[in-house]
C-alpha positions as CSV (number, residue, x, y, z in Angstrom):
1,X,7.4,-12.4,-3.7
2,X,7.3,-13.8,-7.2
3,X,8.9,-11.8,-10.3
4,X,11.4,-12.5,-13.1
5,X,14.9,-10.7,-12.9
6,X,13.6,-7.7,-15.3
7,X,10.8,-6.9,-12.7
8,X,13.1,-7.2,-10.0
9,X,15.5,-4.9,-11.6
10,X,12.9,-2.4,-12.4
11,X,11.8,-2.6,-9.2
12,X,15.3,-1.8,-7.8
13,X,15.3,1.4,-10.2
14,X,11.6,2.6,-8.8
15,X,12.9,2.3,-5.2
16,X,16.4,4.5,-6.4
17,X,13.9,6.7,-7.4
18,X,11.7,7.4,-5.0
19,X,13.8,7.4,-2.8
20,X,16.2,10.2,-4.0
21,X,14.1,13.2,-3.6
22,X,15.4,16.6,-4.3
23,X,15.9,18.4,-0.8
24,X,17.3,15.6,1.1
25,X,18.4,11.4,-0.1
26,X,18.3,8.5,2.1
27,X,21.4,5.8,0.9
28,X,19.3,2.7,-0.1
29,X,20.3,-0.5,-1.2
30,X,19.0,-3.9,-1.6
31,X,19.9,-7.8,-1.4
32,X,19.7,-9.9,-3.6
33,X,20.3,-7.4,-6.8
34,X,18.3,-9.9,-9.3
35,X,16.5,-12.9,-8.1
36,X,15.1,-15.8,-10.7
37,X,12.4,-15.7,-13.0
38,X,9.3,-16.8,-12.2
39,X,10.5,-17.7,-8.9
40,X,10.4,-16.2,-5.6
41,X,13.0,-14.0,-4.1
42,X,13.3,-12.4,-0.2
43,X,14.3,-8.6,-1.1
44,X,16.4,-6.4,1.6
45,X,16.0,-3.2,1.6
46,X,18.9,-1.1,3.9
47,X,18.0,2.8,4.4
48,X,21.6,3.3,6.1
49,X,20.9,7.5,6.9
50,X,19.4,10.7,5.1
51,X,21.6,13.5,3.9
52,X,22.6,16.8,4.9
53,X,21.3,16.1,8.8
54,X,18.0,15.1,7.5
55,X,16.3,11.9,8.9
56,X,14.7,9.3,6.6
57,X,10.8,9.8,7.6
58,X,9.8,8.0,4.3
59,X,10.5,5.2,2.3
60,X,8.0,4.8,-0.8
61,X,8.6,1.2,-2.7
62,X,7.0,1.4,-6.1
63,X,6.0,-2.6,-7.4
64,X,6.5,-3.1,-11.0
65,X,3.6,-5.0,-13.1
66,X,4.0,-8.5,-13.0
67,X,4.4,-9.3,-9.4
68,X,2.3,-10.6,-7.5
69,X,2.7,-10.7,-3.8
70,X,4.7,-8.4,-1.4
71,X,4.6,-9.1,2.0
72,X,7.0,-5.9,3.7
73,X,8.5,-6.9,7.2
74,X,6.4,-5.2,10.1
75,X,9.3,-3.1,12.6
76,X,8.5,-1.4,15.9
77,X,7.4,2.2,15.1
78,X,7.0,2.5,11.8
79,X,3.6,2.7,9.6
80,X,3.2,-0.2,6.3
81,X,0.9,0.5,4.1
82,X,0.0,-1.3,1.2
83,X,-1.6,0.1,-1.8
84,X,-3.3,-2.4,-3.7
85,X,-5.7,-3.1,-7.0
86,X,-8.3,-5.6,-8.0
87,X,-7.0,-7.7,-10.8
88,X,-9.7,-7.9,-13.4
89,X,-9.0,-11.6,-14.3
90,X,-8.1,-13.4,-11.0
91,X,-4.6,-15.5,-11.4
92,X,-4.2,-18.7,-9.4
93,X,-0.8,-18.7,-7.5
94,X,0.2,-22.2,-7.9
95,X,-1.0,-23.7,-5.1
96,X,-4.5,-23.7,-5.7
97,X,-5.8,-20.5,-4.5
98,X,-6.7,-17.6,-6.3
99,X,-5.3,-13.7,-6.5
100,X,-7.7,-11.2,-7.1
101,X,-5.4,-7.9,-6.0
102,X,-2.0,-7.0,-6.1
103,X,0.3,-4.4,-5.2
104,X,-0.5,-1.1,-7.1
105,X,1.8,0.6,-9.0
């Protein structure tokens, strides 16, 4: 996943977010807190419980602008989905191959 530290932190503040609903919150955190710019960083995200008795059903991950690639870990039983958008302008990654969609906002 490539992103400076200011999309990293933003990202880190969507994922707070969304997942702090009103009826019931899940206790997220993530490793590494800030990764390098314009480099590539391996994100953990820990849903430790809900609240109140509730299960966590739901995790929603919003991706700032400005990254490119998000590649979520597959686990047994659980449904990934990836919502992504065509890129008007394809970007080439660096190794010679070209992106033409990334992860929706």
């Amino acid at each position: 996943m490539q992103m400076n530290t200011s999309c990293l932190r933003t990202c880190i503040t969507l994922v707070a977010a969304a997942c702090f609903p009103l009826s019931a919150a899940a206790h997220v955190t993530i490793d590494p807190v800030q990764g390098p710019s314009n480099g590539y960083v391996r994100a953990l995200f820990r849903v430790a419980h809900g609240c109140k008795g509730s299960p966590t059903t739901r995790v929603r991950v919003r991706i700032p602008e400005g990254v490119l690639s998000v590649k979520p870990q597959v686990k047994v039983g659980w449904t990934i989905g990836i919502v992504r958008t065509k890129l008007a302008v394809p970007l080439e990654d660096g190794h010679g191959n070209n992106i033409t969609e990334v992860a929706a906002k």
